[in-house]
N, C-alpha and C positions, 0 to 999 in steps of 0.2 A: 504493500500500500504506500508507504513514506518513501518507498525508492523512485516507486514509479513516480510518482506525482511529483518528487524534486527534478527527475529527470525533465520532466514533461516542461514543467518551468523554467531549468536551467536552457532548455535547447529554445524556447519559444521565447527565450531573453536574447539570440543567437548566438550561444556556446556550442560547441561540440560535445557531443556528452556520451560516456560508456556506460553501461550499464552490466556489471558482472554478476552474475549469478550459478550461485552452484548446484540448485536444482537444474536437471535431475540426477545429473549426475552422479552427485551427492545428497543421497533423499534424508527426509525426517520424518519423525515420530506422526507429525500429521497431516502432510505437505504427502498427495496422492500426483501429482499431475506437474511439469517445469513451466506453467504456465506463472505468467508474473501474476501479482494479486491474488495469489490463488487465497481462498475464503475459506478458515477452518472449524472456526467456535462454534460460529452464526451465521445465517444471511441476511441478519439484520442489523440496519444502519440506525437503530434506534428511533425515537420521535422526528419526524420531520414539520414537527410546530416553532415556527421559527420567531411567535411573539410569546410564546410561555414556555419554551423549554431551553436550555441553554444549549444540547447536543442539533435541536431544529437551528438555531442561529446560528451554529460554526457552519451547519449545512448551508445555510445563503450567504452566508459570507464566503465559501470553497465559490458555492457557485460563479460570485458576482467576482472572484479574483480569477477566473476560467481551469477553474478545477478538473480535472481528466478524471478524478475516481468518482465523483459527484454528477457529472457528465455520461459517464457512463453505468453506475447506478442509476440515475433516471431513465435512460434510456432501455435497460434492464430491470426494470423493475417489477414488483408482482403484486396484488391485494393484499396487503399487511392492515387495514384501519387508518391510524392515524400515525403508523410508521411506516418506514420507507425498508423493505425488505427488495432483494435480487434473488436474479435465476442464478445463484452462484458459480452455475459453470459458462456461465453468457458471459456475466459480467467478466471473468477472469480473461475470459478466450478476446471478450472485449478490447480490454488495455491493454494485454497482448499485440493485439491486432495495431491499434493505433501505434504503441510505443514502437512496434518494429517495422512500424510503413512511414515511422519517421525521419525526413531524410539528413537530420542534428542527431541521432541517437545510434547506435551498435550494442547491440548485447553480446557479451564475452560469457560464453561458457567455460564451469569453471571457480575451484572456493579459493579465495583471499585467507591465505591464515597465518598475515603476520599484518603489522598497523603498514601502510607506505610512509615511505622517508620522503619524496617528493608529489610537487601536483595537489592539485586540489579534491579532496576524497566528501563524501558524506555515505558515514557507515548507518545503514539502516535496514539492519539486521532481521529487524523483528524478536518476537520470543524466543526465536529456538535459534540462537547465532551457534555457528559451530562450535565444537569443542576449543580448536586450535585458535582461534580469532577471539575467543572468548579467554583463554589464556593469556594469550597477546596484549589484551584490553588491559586486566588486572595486573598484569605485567608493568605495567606502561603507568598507569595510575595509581599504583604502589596499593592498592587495596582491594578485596574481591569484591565484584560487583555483589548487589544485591540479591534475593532472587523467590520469585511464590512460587505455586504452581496453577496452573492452568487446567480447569477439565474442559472436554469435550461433551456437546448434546450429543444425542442416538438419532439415527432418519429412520425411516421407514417409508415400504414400500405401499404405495397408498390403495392398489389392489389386494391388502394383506391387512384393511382397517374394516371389519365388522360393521356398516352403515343402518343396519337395523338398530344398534346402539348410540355410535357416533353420528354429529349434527356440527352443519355447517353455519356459525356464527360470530362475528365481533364481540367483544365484550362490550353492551351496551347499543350495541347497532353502531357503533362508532366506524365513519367511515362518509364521503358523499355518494358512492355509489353503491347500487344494491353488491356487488361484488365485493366493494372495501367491507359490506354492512357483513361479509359471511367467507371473509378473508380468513379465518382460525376453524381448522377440527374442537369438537368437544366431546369428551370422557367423562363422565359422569359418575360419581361415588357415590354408595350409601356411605352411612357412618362405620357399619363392621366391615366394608371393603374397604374403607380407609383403613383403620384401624388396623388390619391384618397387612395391608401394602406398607403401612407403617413398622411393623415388625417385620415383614421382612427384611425390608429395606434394613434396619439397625443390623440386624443378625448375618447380611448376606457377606460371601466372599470380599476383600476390597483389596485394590494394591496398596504394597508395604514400600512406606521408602526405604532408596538404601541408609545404610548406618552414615550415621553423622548428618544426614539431610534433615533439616526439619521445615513441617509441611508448615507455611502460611501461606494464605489466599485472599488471592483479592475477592471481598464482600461482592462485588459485582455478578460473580462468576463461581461464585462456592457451588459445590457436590451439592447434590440433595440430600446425599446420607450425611453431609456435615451440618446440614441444616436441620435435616431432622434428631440430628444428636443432640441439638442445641432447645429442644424442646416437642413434643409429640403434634403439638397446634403449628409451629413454624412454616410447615407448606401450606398448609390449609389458609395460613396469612399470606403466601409468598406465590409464589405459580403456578400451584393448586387450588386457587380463590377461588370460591364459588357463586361472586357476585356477577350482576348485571346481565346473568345465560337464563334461557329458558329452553328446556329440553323440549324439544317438539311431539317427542315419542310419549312423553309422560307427561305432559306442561303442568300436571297437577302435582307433580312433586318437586319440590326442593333439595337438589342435592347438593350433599355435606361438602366435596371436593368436584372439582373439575381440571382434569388433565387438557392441559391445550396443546395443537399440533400449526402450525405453521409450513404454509406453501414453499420446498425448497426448491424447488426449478421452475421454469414456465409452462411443462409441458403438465405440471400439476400430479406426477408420478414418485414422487419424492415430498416425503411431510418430516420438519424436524421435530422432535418431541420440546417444547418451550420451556427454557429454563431447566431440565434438565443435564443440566452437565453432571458426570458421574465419576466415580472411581473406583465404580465395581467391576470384577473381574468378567470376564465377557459371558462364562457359563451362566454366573451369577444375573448379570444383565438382564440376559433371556426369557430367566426365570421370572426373576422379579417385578419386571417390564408389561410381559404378557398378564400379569393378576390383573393390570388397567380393562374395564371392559371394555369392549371393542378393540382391545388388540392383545386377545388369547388368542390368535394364529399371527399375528406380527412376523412378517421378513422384514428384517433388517439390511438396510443398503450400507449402513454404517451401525459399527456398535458405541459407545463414549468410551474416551479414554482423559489419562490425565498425564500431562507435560512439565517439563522445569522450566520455567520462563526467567531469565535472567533482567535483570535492568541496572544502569548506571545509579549512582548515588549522583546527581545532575547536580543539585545544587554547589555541592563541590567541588564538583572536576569540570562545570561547564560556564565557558562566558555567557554573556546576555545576547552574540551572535550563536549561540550552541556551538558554539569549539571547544573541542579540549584545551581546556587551557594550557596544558604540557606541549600540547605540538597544533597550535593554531593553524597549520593548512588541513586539519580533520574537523569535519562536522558530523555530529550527530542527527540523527531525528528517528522519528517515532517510536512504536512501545520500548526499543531498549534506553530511552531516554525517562523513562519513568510515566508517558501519559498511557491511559488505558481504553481501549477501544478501537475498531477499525477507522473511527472517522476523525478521531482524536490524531493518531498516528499518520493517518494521509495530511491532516492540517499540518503539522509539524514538517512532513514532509514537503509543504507548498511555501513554508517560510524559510526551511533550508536551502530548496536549490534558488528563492529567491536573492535570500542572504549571499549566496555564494557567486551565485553572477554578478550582484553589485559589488563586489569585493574585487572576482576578478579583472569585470570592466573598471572599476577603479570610479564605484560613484560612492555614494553617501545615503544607505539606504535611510530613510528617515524611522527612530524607533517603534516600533506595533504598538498602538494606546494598546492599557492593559485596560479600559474599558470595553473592549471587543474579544470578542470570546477565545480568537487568537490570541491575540495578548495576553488576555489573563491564562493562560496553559504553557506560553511557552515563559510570563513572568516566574508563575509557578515551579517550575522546573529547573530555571537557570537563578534562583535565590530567592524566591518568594516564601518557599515551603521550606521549613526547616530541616536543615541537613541530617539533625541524629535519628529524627523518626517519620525521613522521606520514604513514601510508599506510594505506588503507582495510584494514579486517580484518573476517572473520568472530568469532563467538564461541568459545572454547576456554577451556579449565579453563588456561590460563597465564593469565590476564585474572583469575581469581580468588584472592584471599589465600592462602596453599598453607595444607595439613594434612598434618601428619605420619605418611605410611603407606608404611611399607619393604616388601620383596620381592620385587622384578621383576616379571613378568606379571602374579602374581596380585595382588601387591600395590598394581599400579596400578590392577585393577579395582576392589579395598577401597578403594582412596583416592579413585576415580570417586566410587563410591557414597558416599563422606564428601561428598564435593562435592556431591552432589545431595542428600543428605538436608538436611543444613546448608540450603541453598538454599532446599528445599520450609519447612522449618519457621519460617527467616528473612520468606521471600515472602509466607507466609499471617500470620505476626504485624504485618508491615507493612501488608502489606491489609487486617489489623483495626485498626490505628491510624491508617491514613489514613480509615478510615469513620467514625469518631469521632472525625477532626478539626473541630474549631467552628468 
């Protein structure tokens, strides 16, 4: 995501630009395909509400600076409601497509696994940097990076979903079209099928870290079995919410839980299980997975799994341009830089390879107001956030300068909208002062 998108910037600034990549050469843990962007967690780009959500406003903000992974998410995109989901393998085969018919760009097959000593670099590794490069790094910056872990959702195969049970609905009808209004599968629980999916889930198989690792996770993206460790009601509050659905099979009954499935391709054959990312062993999965009604015959196109995700300690090692400050021709960007998400990580990436052309054209990029949702992540990251208990974060209006708007509910949505207007009129005056930078 953050590679591509610096590239895309860098050459559309007119640099000459590589692009090395060691898939597939060299495969990972979740990385199926050498496609760039390739989409492993989720195919979802979270909220695309751009006056009350802070992840919707870095989305118009990618947009209005000519974002490629935002450009091509819409262009790929599927009935998620009031979020913006892709055909995961569209969109990849997408930026693929553009980045390699670009006549500024080459991709170099092929792993990097030491820092370069010349040239201008922007490492953007993502979660799973190799081994050797990842040593290199901690090498280099005299301390180990950081590091969580990462689980994977489960797909399934949508001819393998029980439809006498499962029903096609938004939470809430949320959506403008009747398609966005019935964008999500629904699974429905009594209270003893919870209850019993609940024990299993605690009791079932799970992978063991190795010795010496210990497991922290980013809150965005926890197990279900760690969430359901954390209390027996916790999914039932969390992904399994049983508000806003009415079953159509039964509309007379109110169910305790509801399992939601989301559209992962176009072709509508592939459904991710929502918020499930897991850490059960795959036997385990199967078992457990299928208790949900409507998917006790489930094929699985993918099982979940879980990853070490490394990240820099930023605030430390990195200027306010994201250089290391030990060998300033390297830039950093995305998730190994400490932001969390796919859209977070491409942003970072579109301030990097801009960073880096105005450097090597030899302008004066003007600073990112930290009033814009850019700004405040990449403020964040290069010393806003405090260095001894820096941990990866999504985007949120806390990350932003506050403005003064009282009254409870409503008044938090008046103060959203302060935040994004400020934002938009911020972001577009920047982007006309950095186009008329000399």
């Amino acid at each position: 995501m953050a590679g591509s998108e610096a590239a895309w910037q860098a050459a559309n600034a007119g640099l000459d630009v590589v692009i090395h990549e060691m898939r597939p050469q060299t495969p990972t843990f979740a990385h199926k395909t050498g496609d760039l962007a390739e989409m492993v967690c989720s195919n979802s780009f979270r909220s695309d509400d751009d006056e009350q959500n802070a992840v919707g406003l870095l989305h118009w903000e990618m947009r209005a600076a000519g974002g490629l992974i935002m450009e091509m998410a819409d262009a790929n995109a599927l009935p998620a409601g009031g979020a913006l989901a892709v055909d995961r393998d569209g969109f990849a085969r997408a930026v693929t497509a553009r980045i390699t018919a670009h006549p500024r760009i080459t991709v170099a097959p092929g792993e990097i696994d030491q820092l370069p000593q010349d040239g201008h670099w922007i490492i953007a590794t993502g979660p799973l940097t190799s081994g050797a490069l990842g040593q290199a790094i901690a090498a280099e910056t005299g301390a180990e990076a950081l590091a969580f872990f990462d689980a994977i959702a489960p797909i399934v195969y949508a001819d393998s979903i029980d439809m006498d049970q499962a029903w096609f609905q938004s939470r809430y009808d949320k959506g403008e079209t009747e398609e966005e209004q019935k964008a999500y599968l629904n699974c429905p629980m009594t209270r003893d099928q919870y209850e019993a999916f609940i024990d299993a889930l605690l009791s079932a198989d799970k992978t063991e870290f190795h010795e010496g690792e210990t497991a922290g996770y980013f809150d965005g993206c926890l197990p279900i079995e760690v969430m359901a460790e954390r209390g027996r009601e916790t999914l039932r509050f969390g992904p399994m919410k049983p508000v806003g659905l009415t079953n159509p099979h039964r509309p007379q009954d109110k169910a305790y839980a509801v399992v939601q499935l989301r559209r992962d391709n176009a072709l509508g054959t592939l459904f991710n299980i929502v918020g499930f990312q897991t850490k059960m062993k795959y036997g385990a999965q199967t078992q457990v997975l299928r208790m949900i009604p409507g998917l006790e015959e489930a094929r699985f196109a993918r099982l979940g799994g879980i990853h070490r995700n490394t990240f820099l300690n930023s605030p430390s090692l990195l200027d306010d341009q994201m250089r290391l400050k030990s060998r300033p021709n390297i830039r950093f960007a995305g998730q190994i830089t400490g932001v969390e998400g796919y859209v977070e990580s491409a942003a970072m990436g579109l301030l990097a390879g801009r960073m880096a052309s105005a450097q090597i054209l030899g302008q004066s990029l003007p600073p990112v107001p930290q009033t814009t949702a850019m700004g405040a992540l990449v403020t964040h990251i290069t010393g806003g956030a405090e260095a001894k208990t820096f941990q990866p974060m999504n985007v949120n209006f806390g990350l932003f300068p506050p403005i003064d708007a009282k009254g409870g509910r409503r008044g938090r949505k008046i103060r959203y909208k302060a935040y994004t207007d400020r934002a938009k009129t911020d972001w577009n005056n920047w982007l006309a002062q950095a186009s008329k930078t000399p």
